[in-house]
C-alpha positions as CSV (number, residue, x, y, z in Angstrom):
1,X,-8.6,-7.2,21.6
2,X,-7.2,-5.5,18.1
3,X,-5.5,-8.1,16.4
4,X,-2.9,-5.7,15.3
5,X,-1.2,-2.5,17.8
6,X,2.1,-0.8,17.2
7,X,2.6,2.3,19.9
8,X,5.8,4.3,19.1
9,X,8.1,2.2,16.7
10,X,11.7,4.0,15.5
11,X,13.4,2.1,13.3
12,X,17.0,3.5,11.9
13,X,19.5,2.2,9.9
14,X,23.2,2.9,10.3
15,X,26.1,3.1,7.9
16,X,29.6,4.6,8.9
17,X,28.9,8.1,7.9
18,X,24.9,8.5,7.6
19,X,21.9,7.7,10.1
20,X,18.7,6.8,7.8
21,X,15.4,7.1,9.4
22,X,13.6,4.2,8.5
23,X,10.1,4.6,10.7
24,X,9.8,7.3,13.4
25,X,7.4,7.5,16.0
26,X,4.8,4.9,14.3
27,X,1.4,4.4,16.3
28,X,-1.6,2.5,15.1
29,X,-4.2,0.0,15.6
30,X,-6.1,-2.2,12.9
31,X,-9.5,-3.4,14.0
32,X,-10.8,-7.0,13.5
33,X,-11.7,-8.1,9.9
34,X,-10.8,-5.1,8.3
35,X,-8.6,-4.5,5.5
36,X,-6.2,-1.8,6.5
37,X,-4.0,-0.2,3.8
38,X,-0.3,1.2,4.9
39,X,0.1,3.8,1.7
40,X,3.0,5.4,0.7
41,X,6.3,5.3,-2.2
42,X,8.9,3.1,-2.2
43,X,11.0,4.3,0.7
44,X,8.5,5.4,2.6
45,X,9.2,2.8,5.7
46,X,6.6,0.5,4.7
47,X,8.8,-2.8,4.4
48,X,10.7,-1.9,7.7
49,X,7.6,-1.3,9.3
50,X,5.7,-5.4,8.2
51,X,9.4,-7.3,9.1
52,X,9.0,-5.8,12.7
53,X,5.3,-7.0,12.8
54,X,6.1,-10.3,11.0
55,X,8.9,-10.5,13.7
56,X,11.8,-10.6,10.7
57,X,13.3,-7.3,12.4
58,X,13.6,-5.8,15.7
59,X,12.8,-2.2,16.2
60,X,15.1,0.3,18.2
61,X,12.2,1.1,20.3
62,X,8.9,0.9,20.7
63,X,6.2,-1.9,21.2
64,X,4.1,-4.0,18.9
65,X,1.5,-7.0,19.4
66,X,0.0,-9.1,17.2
67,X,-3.1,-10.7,18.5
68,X,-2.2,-10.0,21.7
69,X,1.1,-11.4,21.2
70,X,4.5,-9.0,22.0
71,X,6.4,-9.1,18.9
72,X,9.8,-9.5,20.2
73,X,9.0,-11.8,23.3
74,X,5.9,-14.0,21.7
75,X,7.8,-14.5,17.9
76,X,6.9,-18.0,17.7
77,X,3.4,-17.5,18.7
78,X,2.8,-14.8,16.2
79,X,4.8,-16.8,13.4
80,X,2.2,-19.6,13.7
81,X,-0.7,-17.3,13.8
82,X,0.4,-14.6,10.7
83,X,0.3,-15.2,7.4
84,X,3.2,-13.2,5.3
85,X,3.6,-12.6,1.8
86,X,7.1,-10.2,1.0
87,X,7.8,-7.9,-1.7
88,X,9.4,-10.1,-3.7
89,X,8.5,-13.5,-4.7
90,X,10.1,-15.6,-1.8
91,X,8.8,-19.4,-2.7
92,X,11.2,-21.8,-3.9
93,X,11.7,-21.6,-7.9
94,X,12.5,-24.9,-8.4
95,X,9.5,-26.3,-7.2
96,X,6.2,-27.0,-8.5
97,X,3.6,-24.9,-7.9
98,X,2.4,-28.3,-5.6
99,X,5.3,-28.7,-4.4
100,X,6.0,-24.8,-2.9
101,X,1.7,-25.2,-2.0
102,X,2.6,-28.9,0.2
103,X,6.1,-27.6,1.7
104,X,4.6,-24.7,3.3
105,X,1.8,-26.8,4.8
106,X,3.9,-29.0,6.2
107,X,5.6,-26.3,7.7
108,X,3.0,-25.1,9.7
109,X,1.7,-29.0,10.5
110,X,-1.1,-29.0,8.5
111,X,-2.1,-30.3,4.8
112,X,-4.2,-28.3,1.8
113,X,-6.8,-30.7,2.2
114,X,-7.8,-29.3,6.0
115,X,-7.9,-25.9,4.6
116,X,-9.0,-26.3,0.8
117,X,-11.8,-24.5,1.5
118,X,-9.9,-21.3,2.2
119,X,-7.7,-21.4,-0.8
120,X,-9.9,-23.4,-3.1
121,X,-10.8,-20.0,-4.9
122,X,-7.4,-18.5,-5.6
123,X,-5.7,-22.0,-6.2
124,X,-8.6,-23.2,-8.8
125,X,-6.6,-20.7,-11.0
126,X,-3.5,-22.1,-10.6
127,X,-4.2,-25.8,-10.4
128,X,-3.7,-26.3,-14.3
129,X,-0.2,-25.1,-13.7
130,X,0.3,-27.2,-10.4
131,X,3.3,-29.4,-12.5
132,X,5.1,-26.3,-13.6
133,X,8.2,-24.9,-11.4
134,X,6.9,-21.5,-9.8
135,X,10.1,-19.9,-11.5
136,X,8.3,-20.2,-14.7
137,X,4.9,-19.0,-13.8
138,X,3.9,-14.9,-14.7
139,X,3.5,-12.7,-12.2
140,X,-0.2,-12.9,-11.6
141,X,0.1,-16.8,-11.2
142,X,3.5,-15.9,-8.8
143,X,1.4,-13.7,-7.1
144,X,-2.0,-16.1,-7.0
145,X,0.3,-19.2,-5.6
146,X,2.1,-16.7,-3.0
147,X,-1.0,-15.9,-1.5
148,X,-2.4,-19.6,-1.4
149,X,1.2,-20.5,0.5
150,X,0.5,-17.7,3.1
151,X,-2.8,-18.7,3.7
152,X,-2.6,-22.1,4.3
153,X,-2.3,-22.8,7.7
154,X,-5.5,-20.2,7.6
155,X,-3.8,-17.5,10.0
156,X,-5.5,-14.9,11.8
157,X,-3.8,-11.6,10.6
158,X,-2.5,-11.5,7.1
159,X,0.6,-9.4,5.8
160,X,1.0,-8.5,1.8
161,X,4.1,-6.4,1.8
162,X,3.3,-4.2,-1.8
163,X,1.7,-8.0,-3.3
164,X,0.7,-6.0,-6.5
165,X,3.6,-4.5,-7.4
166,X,4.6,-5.2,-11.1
167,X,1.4,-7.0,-11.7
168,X,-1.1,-6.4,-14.3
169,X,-3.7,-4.1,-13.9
170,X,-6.6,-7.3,-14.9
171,X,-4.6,-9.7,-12.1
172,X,-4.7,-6.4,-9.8
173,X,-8.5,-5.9,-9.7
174,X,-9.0,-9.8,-9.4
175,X,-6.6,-9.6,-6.4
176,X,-8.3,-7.3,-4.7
177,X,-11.9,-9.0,-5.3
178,X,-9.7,-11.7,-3.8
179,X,-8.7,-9.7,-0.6
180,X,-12.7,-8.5,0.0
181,X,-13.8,-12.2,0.1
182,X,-10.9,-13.7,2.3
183,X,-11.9,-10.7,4.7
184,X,-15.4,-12.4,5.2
185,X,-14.0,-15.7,6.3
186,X,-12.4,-13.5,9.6
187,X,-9.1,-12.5,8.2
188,X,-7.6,-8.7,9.6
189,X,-5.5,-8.1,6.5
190,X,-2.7,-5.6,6.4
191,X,-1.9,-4.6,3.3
192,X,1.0,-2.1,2.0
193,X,1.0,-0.4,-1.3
194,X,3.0,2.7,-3.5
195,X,-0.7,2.4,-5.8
196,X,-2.7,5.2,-4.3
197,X,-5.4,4.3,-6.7
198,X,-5.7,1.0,-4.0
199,X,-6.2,3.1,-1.0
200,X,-10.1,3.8,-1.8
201,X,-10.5,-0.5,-1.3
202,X,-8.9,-0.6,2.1
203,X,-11.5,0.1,5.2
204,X,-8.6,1.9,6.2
205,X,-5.8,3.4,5.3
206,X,-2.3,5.2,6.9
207,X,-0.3,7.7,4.7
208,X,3.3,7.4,5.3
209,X,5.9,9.0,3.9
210,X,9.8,9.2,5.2
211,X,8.8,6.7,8.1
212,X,6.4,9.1,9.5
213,X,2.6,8.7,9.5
214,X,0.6,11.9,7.7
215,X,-2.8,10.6,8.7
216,X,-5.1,7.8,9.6
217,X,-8.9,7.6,8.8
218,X,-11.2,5.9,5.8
219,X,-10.6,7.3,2.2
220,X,-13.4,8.9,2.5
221,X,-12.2,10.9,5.6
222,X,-9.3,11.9,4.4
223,X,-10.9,13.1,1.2
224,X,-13.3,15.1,2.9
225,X,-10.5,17.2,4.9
226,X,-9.5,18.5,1.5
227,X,-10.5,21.6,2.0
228,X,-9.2,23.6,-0.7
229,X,-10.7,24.1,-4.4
230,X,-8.6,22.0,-6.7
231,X,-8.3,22.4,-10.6
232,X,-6.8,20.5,-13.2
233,X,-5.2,22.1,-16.6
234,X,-3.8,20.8,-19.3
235,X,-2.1,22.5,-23.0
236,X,0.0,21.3,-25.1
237,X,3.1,22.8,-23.9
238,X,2.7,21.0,-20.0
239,X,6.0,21.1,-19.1
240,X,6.7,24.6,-19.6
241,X,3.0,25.0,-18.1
242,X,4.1,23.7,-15.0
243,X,7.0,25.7,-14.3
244,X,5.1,29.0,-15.2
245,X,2.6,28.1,-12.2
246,X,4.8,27.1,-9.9
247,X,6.7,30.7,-10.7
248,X,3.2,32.2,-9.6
249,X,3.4,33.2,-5.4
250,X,0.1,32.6,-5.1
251,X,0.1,28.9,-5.9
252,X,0.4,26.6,-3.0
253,X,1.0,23.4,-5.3
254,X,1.2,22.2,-8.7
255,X,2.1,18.6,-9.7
256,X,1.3,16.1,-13.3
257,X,-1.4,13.9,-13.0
258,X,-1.9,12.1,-16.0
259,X,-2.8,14.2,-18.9
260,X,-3.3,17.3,-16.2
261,X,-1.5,19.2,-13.9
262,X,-3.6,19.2,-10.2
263,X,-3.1,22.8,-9.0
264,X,-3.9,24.6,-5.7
265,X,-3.9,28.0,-5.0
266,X,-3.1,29.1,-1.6
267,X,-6.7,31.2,-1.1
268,X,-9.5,30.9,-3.6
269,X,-9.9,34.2,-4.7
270,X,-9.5,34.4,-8.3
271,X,-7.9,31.1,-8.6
272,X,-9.7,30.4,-11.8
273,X,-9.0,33.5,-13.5
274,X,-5.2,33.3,-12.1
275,X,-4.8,30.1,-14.1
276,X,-6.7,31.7,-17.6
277,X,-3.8,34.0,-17.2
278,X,-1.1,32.0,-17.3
279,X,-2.3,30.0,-19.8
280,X,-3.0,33.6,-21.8
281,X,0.4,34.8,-21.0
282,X,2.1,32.4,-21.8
283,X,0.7,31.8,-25.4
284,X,-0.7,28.1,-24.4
285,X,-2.3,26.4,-26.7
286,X,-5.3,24.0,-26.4
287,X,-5.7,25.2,-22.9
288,X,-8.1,23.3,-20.8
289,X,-9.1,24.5,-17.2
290,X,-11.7,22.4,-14.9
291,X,-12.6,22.4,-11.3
292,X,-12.3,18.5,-9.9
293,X,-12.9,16.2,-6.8
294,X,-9.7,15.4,-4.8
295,X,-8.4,11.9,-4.9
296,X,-5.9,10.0,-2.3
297,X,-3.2,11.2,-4.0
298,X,-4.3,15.0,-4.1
299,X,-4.9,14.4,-0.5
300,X,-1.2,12.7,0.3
301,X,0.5,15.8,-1.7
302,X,-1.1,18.1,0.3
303,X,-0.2,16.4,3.7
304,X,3.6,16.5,2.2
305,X,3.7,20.1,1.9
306,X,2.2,20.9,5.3
C-alpha cells in the first residue's frame, strides 16, 4: 500500500466575477520512506494541494488516500496518523517552547518522553530555549520547534508545507540533514518548496506550476530529458543583453540566472556563434560565453514554455 495517492484532484476558487484554478487534474503517488518533493512558485497550487491531503480542505473532485485512508470520509484516522507543519508558523506565541512541545502531545494522547527518541535530535537544539515564548525564537529555532510539535505523536506520513521558506541558508542545509535522518526511522515525507536548488535532495520530485503537474521522476530524470545544448552568458550590459536575444527568432528561451543569462536556441546549429554575434553587435563588453549542465530550474523553464 503507498502511504500517499491522489488520482484526479481539481480544486477552484470562486469570487463573484473570476474562477481561479487552484489544482487541475493532479495525479500522483509517493512510495514508502521516501522523501518526495512537490516543486513549484508561490501560487503554483502547492498549499491547496497539502490542506486537501492534511484534510484542512475539500476538493471539487477527485480522490485522495492517506495510508490507505479516504481523505474526506477517514479525516480523523488520517489526522491521528499525519504529521503537518503549515506555511506559516502556526504554534501558539505565547507559549514556551515546552509548553507549545507538551500541548501538542497531549493532543494526540501521548507525552515527549514516549517519543524523545524521535525528536531528541532536533529538540537538543532548542532545549536551551525551552523557557522562552516561541514568539520570540528566530526563524531557524520557529522552524526546529515546529517540526518537533509535528512529530510528536511519531506519525506515519509527514507534511512540510514550504518549512524553509525565509530561513537561513546554514538552518536550511541543517534542516534538510534533518529530513534524510527522520526518513530512516520510516517516515514518507512530503515536502513542498519554491527553492528549486532543494529539488536535487528529494528522492522525488513533481513540477507544478498553475495547479497543473509538468512532470514526475528523480532529479536526475528529469535532468537527463534535457535535451537541448544550454549556454550561459554574461557582459556587463545584461539587461540590454537579454532583450537583444530574446529579439533573435532563433532563440527558444533566455532567462537571468545569477550572474548569467541561461539561453537555448531552438536547433543547435551555430548556436555558439549566434550568441558571439550578439554580443559583437551589440558592442558588449566583458562578454563571457560557456556551454553548461542543466539544473532543475533549466529543466522547469523549459517544461513552462512547451
Amino acid at each position: 500500500m503507498q502511504p500517499v495517492v491522489v488520482e484526479h484532484i481539481v480544486q477552484n476558487y470562486r469570487t463573484k466575477k473570476t474562477v481561479v484554478a487552484a489544482l487541475k487534474d493532479v495525479s500522483f503517488t509517493v512510495n514508502r520512506g521516501e522523501i518526495f518533493g512537490i516543486i513549484g512558485p508561490d501560487g503554483a497550487g502547492k498549499t491547496s494541494l497539502f490542506r486537501i491531503l492534511t484534510t484542512l480542505l475539500l476538493a471539487e473532485s477527485g480522490t485522495a488516500t492517506v495510508d490507505g485512508f479516504d481523505v474526506v470520509k477517514d479525516y480523523e484516522q488520517i489526522r491521528n496518523r499525519i504529521g503537518y507543519m503549515p506555511g506559516r508558523f502556526s504554534l501558539y506565541q505565547d507559549l514556551s517552547v515546552q509548553e507549545n512541545l507538551e500541548f501538542f502531545a497531549t493532543i494526540f494522547n501521548t507525552t515527549i518522553e514516549k517519543n524523545y527518541d524521535l525528536i531528541k535530535e532536533i529538540y537538543q537544539q532548542i532545549e536551551p530555549f525551552k523557557d522562552r515564548k516561541a514568539g520570540a525564537l528566530s526563524g531557524g529555532m520557529k522552524q526546529k520547534l515546529a517540526l518537533c510539535c509535528a512529530l510528536i505523536h511519531k506519525p506515519s506520513v509527514l507534511f512540510l508545507d514550504e518549512p524553509t521558506t525565509g530561513v537561513d541558508a546554514v538552518s536550511r542545509k541543517e534542516f534538510w540533514e534533518m529530513l534524510h535522518r527522520l526518513k530512516l526511522q520510516d517516515i514518507t515525507i512530503l515536502v513542498s518548496t519554491a527553492y528549486m536548488d532543494e529539488a536535487s535532495l528529494c528522492d522525488r520530485v513533481a513540477l507544478i506550476q498553475k495547479g497543473q503537474i509538468l512532470s514526475i521522476d528523480t532529479p536526475k530524470g528529469i535532468i537527463s530529458r534535457f535535451k537541448k545544448p544550454l549556454w550561459a552568458i554574461r557582459a556587463n550590459e545584461m539587461f540590454k543583453l537579454m532583450n537583444a536575444i530574446k529579439e533573435d527568432p532563433s532563440v527558444e528561451s533566455c532567462y537571468p540566472f545569477g550572474q548569467y543569462h541561461h539561453v537555448v536556441f531552438k536547433t543547435e546549429k551555430d548556436s555558439k556563434e549566434k550568441l558571439e554575434n550578439i554580443g559583437k553587435d551589440g558592442r558588449y563588453t566583458d562578454v563571457e560565453i560557456k556551454p553548461i549542465e542543466p539544473n532543475i530550474e533549466d529543466c522547469f523553464m523549459e517544461l513552462m514554455t512547451n
